[in-house]
N, C-alpha and C positions, 0 to 999 in steps of 0.2 A: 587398806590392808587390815587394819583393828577392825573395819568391821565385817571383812570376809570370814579374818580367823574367827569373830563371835559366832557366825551365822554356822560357820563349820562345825565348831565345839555345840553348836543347839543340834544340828541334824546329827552329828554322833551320838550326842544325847537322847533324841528319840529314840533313834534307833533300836540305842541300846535297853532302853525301858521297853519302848514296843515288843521289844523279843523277852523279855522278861513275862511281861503280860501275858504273852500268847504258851509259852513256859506254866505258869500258874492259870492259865484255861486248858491246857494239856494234861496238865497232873491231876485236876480236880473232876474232869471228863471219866481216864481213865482207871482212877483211883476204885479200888472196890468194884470193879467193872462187872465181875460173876458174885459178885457177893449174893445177889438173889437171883432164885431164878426164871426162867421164862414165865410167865405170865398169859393170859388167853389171849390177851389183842397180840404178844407177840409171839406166839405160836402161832395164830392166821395168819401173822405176814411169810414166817418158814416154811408152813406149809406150803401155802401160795407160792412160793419164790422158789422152789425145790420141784417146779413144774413146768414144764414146756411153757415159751412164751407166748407161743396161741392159747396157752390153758392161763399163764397168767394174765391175759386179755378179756380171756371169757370169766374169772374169777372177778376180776376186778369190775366188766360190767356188771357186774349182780352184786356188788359190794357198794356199800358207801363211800369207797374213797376211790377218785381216780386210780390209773396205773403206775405214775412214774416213779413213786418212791420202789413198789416191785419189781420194776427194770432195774431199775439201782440195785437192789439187794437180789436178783436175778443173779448180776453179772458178778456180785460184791463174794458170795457166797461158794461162787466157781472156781475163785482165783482161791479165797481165804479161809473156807470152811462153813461149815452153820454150827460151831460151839458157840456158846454160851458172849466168851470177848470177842472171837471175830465178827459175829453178825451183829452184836452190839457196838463194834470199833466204828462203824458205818455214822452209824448216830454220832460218835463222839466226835470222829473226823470232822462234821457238818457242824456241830458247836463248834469248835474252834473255829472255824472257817466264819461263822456269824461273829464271832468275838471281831474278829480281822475286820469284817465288812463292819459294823459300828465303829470300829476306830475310821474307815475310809469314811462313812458317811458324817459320823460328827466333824471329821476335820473340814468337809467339803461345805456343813451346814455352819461351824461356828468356828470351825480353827483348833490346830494340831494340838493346844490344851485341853479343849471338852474331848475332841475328841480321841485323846489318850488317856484321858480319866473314864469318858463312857466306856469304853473297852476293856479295862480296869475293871470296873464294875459290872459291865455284863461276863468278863471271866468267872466274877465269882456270884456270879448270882444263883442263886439256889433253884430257881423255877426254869434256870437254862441247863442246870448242872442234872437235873433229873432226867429232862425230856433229851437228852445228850446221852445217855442210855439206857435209852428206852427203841427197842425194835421197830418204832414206826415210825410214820411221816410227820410229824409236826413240826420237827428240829429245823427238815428239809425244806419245808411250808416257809420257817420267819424265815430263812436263809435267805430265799430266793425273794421272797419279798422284801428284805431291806437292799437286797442285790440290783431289785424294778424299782423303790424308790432312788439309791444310788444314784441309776443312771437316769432316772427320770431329773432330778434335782439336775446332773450333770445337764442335760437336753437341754432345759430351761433359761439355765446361765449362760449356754452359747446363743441362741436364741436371743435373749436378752442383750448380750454385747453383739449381737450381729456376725457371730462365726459361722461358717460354713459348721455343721456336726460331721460331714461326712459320711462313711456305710458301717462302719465299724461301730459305732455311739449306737443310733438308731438299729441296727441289725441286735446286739449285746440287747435292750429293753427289750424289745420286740419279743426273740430266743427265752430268757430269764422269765420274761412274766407270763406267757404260754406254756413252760416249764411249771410255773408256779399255780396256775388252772390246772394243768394236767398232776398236780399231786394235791390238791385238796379243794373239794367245792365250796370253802368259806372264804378260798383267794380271792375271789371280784370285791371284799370288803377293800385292797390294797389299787384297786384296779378305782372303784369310786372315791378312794381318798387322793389320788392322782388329779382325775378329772376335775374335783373340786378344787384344788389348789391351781390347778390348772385355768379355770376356769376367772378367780380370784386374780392369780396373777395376768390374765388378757384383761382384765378390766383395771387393773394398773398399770398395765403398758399400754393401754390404747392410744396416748400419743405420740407414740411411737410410728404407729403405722403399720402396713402390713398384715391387717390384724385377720383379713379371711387366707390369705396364703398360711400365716400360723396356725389358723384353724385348722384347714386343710390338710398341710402338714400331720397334726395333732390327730386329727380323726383315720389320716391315711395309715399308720402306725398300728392305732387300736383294728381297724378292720385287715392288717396284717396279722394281727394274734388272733384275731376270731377267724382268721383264714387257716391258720395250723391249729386252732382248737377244732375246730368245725368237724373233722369226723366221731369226734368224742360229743358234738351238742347235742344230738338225740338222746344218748345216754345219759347225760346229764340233766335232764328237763325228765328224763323216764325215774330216773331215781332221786333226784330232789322231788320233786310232784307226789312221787305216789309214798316216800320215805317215809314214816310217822312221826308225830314231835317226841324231841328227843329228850325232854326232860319236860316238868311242872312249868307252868308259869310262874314266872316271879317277877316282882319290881323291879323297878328302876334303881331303887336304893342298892336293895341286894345286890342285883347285876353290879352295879360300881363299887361297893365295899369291896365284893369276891375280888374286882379287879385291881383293885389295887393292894388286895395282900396275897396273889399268885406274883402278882408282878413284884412288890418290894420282897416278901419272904418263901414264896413258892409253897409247895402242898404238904410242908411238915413242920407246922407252928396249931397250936388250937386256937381257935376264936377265943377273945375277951382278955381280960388278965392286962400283962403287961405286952399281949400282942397290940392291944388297942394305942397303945403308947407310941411303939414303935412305928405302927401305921401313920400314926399322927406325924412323928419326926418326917418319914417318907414323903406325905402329902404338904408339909411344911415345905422340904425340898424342891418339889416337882413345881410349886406354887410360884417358886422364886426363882427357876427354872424360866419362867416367863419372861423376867426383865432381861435388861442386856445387859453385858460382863463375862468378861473372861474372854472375851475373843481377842486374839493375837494381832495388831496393827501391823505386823510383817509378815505378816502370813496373807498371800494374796489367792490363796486360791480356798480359803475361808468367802463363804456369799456372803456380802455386805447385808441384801435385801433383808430386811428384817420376816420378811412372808416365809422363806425359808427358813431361816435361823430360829422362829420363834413359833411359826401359827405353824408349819408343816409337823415338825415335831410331837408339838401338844394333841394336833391332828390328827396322827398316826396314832397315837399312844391311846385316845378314845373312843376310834375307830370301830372294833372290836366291841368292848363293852353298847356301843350305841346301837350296833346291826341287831345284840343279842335282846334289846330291850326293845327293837322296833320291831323284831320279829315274836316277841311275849305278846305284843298291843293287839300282834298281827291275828292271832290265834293262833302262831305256827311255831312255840317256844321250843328252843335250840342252846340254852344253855349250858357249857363244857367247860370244864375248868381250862382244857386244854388249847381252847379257842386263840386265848388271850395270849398266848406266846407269840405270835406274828407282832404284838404289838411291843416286844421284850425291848428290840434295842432303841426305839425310837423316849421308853422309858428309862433305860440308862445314860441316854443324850439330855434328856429335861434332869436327873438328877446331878450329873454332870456340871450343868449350866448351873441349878443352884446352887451348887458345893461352891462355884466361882463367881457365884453371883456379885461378891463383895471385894473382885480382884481390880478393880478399878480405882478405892478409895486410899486417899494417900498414903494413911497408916497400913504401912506395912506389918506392923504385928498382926492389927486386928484381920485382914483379906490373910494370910497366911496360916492364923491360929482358927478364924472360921472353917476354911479348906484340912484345914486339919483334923477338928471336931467333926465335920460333916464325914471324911472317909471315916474315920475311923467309929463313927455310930453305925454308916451305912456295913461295915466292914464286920465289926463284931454282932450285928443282926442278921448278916448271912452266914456265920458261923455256926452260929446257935441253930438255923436252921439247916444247915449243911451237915452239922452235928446228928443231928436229928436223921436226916435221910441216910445216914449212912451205918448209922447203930443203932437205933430206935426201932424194933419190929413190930411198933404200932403203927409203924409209917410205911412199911412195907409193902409192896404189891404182891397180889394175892399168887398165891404159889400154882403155878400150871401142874 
């Protein structure tokens, strides 16, 4: 009975923080919502979307981004307006909703502490709080893509225990990640971080058995999403092919620094100074993000496998930076600040991890007082930059 009533007082206790969380990704989405205004890229999506959907069809083949975020703001715009908040509520709606999906995925990778802290920290992150109102698809892009890791992670752990998935599991990834091709052609970076993990984890189960039925399985799935992508693949071989490079070549180096101060402070901090500091605390974080800690030993629907818990994550989070550097080598350099967002919340689950990196050791001050120092560094450097985005008209996007 003592230990139901604890178990009960813990899940009220989510609960009740969970809705707090999503509370302060609510506020900081919609805060300042019209403070600027329309901008080029999002005056092409209103135009576009204020257009018969056979003409948002034909717009979108000649454009660089698939359709579906314009079906969205098609129908978004019908019901709610095209001002200024309403076609920007669209974006915000989808931040929060990714805040939600990092709490579901950390808890499913590491347990309902990381991942109520990751979600925490993807609330308030600055590089999600931007693109959360902003008129186009990028917001819709990480959404959907931590929505196909989700259920992909989830596929793999029945799989792994031997559970039937049933049509609901598999049908949900299939939908989601074809959803997530049809709204941006940099998706298949989410679709080969899959297959690689994928692939990792059949050669740790191999004595298991089974292993060309799970193949099978695995590959019947993916030719189910190239089967509802497939009227779009013309078009997309026609305009990635003949598209131009979309920016300079640059390094390696560059490529990774950028990534990892969109990711820690988002697009309104300068390089150098005491950004360089803060970066460092960040990369400190994510580093110790690696070991194990902080996973909840009552929490069973937390993945024990450390492949998930540990190498998926890191995975996910370098993902991105690694396409944009194999495509510099490639001659076809494709460097966007904006790229790196798909890889947002797989980065508040590794910062997450090493806030709690030290929740194992016996001294209770020191795992308590660590987890303390770590939010509240990571907490007051999203400030500073949040500060930034929201009064700072050097940070401003350029006025439509």
């Amino acid at each position: 009975m003592e230990a139901d009533g604890k178990r009960v007082r813990r899940r009220v206790f989510l609960t009740w923080t969970a809705t707090l969380v999503l509370l302060v990704a609510t506020t900081l989405r919609f805060y300042r919502l019209t403070a600027q205004s329309f901008w080029a890229d999002e005056g092409n999506s209103i135009s576009l979307a204020q257009r018969s959907l056979v003409l948002v069809t034909r717009g979108a083949a000649h454009d660089i981004h698939p359709p579906l975020y314009y079906y969205l703001l098609w129908g978004w715009i019908r019901i709610f307006g095209d001002g200024e908040f309403a076609v920007r509520a669209l974006s915000a709606v989808l931040g929060v909703a990714l805040v939600y999906v990092t709490w579901l995925l950390g808890c499913r990778l590491s347990g309902r502490r990381v991942g109520l802290l990751a979600s925490f920290l993807a609330a308030i992150s600055p590089y999600q709080v931007y693109y959360s109102q902003e008129a186009r698809m990028y917001i819709l892009a990480a959404l959907l893509g931590a929505l196909s890791v989700y259920f992909f992670v989830w596929l793999l752990e029945n799989a792994g225990h031997g559970r039937r998935a049933g049509f609901l599991l598999p049908a949900s990834w299939v939908l989601v990640t074809a959803g997530g091709l049809y709204t941006h052609y940099s998706f298949p970076v989410i679709v080969l971080l899959e297959n690689v993990v994928f692939a990792l984890w059949l050669v740790q189960t191999w004595q298991r058995g089974r292993v060309w039925q799970r193949l099978m399985s695995w590959a019947g799935l993916q030719l189910a999403v190239l089967a509802l992508y497939a009227p779009w693949l013309p078009i997309t071989y026609r305009q990635v092919a003949n598209w131009p490079a979309l920016s300079p070549a640059y390094g390696p180096a560059f490529i990774a620094g950028e990534a990892l101060r969109l990711l820690s402070l988002g697009r309104t901090v300068t390089p150098g100074g005491l950004t360089s500091w803060l970066l460092a605390g960040f990369a400190a974080l994510c580093l110790l993000g690696l070991f194990p800690g902080g996973r909840d030993k009552w929490d069973k629907r937390a993945a024990a496998d450390p492949l998930f818990a540990t190498l998926l994550p890191a995975f996910y989070t370098v993902t991105p930076a690694l396409m944009m550097i194999a495509l510099s080598l490639a001659g076809r350099p494709a460097y966007r600040p904006k790229f790196f967002l798909v890889a947002s919340p797989a980065f508040c689950i590794m910062l997450a991890r090493g806030t709690l990196a030290l929740w194992k050791l016996r001294a209770r001050w020191l795992r308590v007082g660590w987890a303390v120092v770590a939010v509240t560094f990571v907490g007051a450097a999203s400030l500073v930059s949040l500060h930034n985005y929201y009064f700072d008209p050097r940070y401003a996007r350029d006025d439509y």
